[in-house]
N, C-alpha and C positions, 0 to 999 in steps of 0.2 A: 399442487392444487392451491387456489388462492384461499383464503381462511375464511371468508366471505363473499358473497357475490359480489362481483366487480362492475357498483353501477356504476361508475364516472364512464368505463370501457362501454356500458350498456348504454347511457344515454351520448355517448361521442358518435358510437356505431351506429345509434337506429335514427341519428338526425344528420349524417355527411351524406353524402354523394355516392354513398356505394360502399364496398369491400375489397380491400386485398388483402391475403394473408401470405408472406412469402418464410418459409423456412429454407434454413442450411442441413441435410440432416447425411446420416446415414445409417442403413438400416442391417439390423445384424443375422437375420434370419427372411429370406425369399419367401419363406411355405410360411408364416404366421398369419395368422385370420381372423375373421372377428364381426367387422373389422379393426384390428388390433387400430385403437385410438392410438395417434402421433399426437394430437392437438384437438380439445374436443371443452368445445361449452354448452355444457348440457349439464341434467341434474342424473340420467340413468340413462340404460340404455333404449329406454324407449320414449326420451325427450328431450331436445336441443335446439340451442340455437343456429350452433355450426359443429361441423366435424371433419377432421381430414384424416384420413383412415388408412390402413394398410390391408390390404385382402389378396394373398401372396403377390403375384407380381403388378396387380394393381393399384394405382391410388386411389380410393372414394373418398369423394366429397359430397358432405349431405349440409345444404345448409336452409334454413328455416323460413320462408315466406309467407305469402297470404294464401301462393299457387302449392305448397305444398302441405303438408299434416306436421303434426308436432313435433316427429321424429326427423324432419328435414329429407323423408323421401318422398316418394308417388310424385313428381320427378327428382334424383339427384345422377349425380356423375358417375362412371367407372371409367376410368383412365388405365388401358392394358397396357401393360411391359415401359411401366416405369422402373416397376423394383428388379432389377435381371442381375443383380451382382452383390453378393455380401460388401460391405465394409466401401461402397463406394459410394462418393461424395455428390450428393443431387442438390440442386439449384430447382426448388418447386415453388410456383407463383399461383396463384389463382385469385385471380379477379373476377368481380360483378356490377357492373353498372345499370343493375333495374331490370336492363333488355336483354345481356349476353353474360354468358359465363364463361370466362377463358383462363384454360391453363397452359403455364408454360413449363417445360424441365429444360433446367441449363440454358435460358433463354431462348428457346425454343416454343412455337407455339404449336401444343400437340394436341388440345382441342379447343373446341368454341361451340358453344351452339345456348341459342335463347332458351332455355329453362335455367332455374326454376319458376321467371318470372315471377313479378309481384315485389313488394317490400318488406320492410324488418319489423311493421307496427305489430307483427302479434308475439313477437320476440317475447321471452318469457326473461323478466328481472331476476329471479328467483334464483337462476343457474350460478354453475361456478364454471373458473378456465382453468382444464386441467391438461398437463401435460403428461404423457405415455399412457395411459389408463382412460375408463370411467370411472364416475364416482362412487360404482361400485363394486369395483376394483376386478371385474372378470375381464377383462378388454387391452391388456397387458401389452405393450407394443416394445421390442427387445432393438435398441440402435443406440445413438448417438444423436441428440440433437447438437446444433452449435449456432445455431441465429434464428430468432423468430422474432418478425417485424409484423404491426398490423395496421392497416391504414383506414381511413373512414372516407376513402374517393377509390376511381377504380386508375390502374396505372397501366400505359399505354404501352407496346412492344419495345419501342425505343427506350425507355425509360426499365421494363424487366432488363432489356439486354445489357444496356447500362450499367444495373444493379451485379448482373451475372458476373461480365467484361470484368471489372473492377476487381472482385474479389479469385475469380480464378485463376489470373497472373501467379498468383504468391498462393494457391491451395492453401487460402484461411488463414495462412502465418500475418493477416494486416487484417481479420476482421476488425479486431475489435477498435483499430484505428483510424479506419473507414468514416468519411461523412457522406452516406447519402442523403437523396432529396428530402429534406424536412416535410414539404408541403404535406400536409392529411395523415403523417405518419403520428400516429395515438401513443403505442408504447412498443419496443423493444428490448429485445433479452439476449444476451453476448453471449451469458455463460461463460463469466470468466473471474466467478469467485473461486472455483479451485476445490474450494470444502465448504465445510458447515451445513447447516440446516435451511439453509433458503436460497432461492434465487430472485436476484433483485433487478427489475426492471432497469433500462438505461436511463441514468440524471440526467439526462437531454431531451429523452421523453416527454411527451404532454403530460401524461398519468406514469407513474415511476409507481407499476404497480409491482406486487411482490409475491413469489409461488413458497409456498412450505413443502417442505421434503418430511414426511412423518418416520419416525423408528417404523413404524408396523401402520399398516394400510390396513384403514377403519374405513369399512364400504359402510355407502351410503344408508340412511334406512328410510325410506318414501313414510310419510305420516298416512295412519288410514285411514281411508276415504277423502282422498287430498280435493280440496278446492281450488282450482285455478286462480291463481293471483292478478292475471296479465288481464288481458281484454277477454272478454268473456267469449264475444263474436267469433274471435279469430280460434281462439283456444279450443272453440268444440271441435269435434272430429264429427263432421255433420254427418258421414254416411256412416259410422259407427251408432251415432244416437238415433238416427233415423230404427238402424238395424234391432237397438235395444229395445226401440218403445214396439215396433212391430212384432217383435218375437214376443211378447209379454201380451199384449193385445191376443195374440192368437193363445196361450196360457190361460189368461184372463176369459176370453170366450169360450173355447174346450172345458176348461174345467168349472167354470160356473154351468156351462149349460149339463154338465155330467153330472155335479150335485143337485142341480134343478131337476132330472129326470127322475131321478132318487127319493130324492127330500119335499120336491114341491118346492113352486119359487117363495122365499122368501128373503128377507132381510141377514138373517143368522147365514144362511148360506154365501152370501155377496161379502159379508164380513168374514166370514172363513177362507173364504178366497182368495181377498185381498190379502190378510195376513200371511196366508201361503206364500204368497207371490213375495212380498216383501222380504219373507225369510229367506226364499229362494235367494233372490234377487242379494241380500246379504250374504248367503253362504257364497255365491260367485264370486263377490269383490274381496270378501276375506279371502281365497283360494287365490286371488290375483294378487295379494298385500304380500306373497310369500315366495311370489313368483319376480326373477330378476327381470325380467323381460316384459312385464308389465304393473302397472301401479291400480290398488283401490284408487276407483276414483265415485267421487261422490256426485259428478254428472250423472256418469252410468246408475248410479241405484236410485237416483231419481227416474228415471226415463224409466227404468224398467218398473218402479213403481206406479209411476203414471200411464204406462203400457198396460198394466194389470188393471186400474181404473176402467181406463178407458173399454179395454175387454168386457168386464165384467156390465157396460155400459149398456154394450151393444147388445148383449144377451137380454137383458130386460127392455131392448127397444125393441129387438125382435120378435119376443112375447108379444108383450104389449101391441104392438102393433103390425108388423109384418104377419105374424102366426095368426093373428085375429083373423085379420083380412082376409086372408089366405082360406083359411076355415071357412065364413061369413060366406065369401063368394063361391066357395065347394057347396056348401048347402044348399045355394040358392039354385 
């Protein structure tokens, strides 16, 4: 895991041509799931910029646009019966040029297809690049890595198989000897310090960025009621906030108009209301600050406060005027 978020990586990647990501790996368990993070930059498991994943004999790839949510799905990839053999050595590529997504294994192109569409502008800086895990350490992915290269353009068949060709001759006994194509290639990782506490990007690298290996795996802790850093636009989960304010809105109506049948409309009422809702509405995002799978977030307790607003709104415009009327012309 890098010690801090790796902006040089963040802004190479969100201003090239695109993505490649290609690893050497092998993986030591078929049935792991998760999906067990191989290479993942992301802050938890429920936000990322990219992710290449193991989910038994599957590869997922979830990676982060404008066409998809925070989590890099609602669309991402499942690639079946890549993992089919312990301890055996895969050649995995995956490229994105904007429009298409393709992967390859062993130089092979085993899928394509245009999602996730869209670009890197809602990329969150904030994240880190971590290797076999998340950064909250449930995500655990059991192999062998031995090359991770990343590019900021996307790379052509010719040019994977190339990559493949080269290094299969010798099964890895000449990676670390290997000159492939420089062009867009940002940072790579050999894996070939042996020991110690880190693994250090290749000095030929654009960014010679650096991973820490810790004694003991300190998962992450989300800050609560986290505020989005990135672009504000891209960052909301629109049909999530849409979902909060409506749910709270109908709170906000039901239960003002139930202490209004009670109490008589007044102001003490609308203010009791509101307070409710907001504690509510608190007690949800605390329950979520504790949960791995998702984060307080302080969008949500906006919207759901401003949902109870809005509720408690339309009750006294209902009074007020719909119930009048309504009345008014029954008499008449």
């Amino acid at each position: 895991m890098t010690s801090v978020p790796p902006l040089d990586l963040y802004e190479k990647l969100t201003t090239g041509q695109g993505l490649t990501i290609e690893l050497w790996l092998e993986t030591a368990d078929i049935g792991q799931k998760g999906p067990a993070r191989i290479v993942s930059y992301s802050l938890n498991p429920g936000s990322r910029n990219f992710t290449l994943g193991q989910e038994k004999n599957a590869l997922i790839v979830r990676l982060r646009t404008t066409e998809t949510d925070m989590n890099g799905v609602r669309p991402h990839l499942v690639v079946e019966n890549v993992f089919n053999k312990r301890n055996d050595l895969l050649h995995i590529v995956v490229t994105y040029d904007w429009t298409k997504q393709i992967v390859f294994v062993n130089g092979i192109m085993c899928m394509a297809k245009s999602i996730p569409g869209g670009t890197f502008s809602n990329w969150d800086p904030t994240h880190y690049l971590i290797l076999g895990n998340e950064g909250t350490c449930n995500r655990p992915w059991r192999g062998k890595l031995r090359h991770i290269s990343f590019y900021n353009r996307p790379l052509d068949a010719e040019e994977v198989y190339s990559l493949f060709h080269k290094n299969e001759i010798s099964r890895l006994n000449t990676l670390d000897k290997r000159k492939p194509n420089r062009n867009g290639i940002i940072t790579e990782y050999r894996f070939s310090e042996g020991n110690g506490n880190s693994i250090h990007g290749a000095k030929d690298s654009e960014i010679a960025l650096d991973f820490l290996i810790p004694k003991y795996a300190r998962p992450y802790t989300a800050p609560f009621l986290r505020w989005p850093s990135d672009n504000l636009v891209y960052t909301l989960n629109h049909r999530d906030t849409l979902l909060n304010v409506l749910g709270f809105i109908l709170f906000g109506f039901l239960g003002h108009g139930m202490m209004r049948n009670t109490y008589f409309l007044s102001w003490r009422i609308s203010i009791f209301v509101l307070i409710t809702g907001i504690c509510l509405s608190f007690f949800f995002e605390s329950m979520q600050y504790f949960s791995v799978k998702r984060d307080s977030s302080a969008i949500d307790f906006c919207a759901n406060s401003i949902g109870t607003v809005l509720g408690i709104y339309i009750d006294w415009a209902y009074i007020r005027h719909v119930k009048q009327f309504w009345e008014k012309n029954t008499n008449i």
